[in-house]
N, C-alpha and C positions, 0 to 999 in steps of 0.2 A: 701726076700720080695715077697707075691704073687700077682695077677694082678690087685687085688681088694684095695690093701694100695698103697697109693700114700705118696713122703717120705712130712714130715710136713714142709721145707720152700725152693721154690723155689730160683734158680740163675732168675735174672728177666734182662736181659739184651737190657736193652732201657735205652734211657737219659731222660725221665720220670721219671723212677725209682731212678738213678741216682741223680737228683736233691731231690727227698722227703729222699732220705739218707741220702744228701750231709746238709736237714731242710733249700733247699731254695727257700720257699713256691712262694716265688713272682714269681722268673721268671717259679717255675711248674707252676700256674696258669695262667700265659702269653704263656708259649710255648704249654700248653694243649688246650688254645681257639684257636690255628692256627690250629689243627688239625682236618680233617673229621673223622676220627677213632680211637676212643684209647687203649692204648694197655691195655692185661689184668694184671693186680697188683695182681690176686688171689695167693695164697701162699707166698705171701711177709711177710720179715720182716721189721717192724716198729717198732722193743721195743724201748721203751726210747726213740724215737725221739719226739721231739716238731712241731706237725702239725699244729699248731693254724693257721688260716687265709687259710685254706687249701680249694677248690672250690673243692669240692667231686662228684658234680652231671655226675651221667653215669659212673663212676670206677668202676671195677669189684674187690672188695678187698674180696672174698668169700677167708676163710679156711686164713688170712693171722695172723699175731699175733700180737697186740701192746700193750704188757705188760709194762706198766709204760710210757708207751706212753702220751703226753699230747693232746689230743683230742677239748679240750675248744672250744665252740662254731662252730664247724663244723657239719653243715648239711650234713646228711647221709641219709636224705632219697629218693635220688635218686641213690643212690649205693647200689651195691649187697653187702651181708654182711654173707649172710650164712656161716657158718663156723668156723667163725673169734671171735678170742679170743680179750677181753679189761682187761684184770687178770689186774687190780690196776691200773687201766689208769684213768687220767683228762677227765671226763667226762661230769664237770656243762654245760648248755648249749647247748647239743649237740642234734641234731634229727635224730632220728633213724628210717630205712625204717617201716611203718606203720605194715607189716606183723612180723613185732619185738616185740612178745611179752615183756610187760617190766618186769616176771619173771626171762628171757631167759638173758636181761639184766645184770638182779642183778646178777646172776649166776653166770655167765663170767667175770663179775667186782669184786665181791667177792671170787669165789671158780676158774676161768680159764677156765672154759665148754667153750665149743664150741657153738656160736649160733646157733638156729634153728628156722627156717623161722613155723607160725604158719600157720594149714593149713586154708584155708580160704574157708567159702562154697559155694556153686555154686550159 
């Protein structure tokens, strides 16, 4: 592996992470508003879990994966997202950071691309 490939899903070793594993959104959203700083979710695996009811605003989930993931109605547009694969994931509902094109979208949802943040002009 050279210094430029980073491997595709982190160990994420916080009780944050732990609980959106474990799909237990409630007390993640309760023990993430005690915190001044959160940790980063980038490289995480999410497939298949059921996030619905999930408080997204400020997670860094750049490059993470939630294939088949159920997504429903979570707000994402104050998370980072770059990266991150939705390959066949629940997505009715959901809002996506505004720099999200919705080609980049379908893509990901359909074919597994990776997102990519559109560039936006000066």
């Amino acid at each position: 592996m050279d210094e430029h490939h980073e491997p595709e899903v982190h160990a994420i070793d916080h009780p944050l992470y732990d609980l959106l594993r474990a799909e237990d959104i409630k007390t993640f959203n309760s023990e993430k508003a005690k915190l001044s700083e959160l940790p980063s979710l980038a490289h995480g695996d999410f497939r298949g879990l059921d996030l619905r009811g999930l408080d997204a605003t400020g997670l860094d989930f750049r490059h993470a994966y939630f294939r088949g993931a159920d997504l429903r109605g979570i707000n994402f547009a104050k998370s980072r997202m770059e990266g991150s694969s939705i390959a066949s994931a629940k997505i009715s509902g959901c809002y996506f950071p505004h720099r999200l094109d919705a080609e980049e979208i379908v893509m990901s949802l359909n074919h597994g691309t990776r997102m990519r943040y559109a560039i936006l002009p000066k």
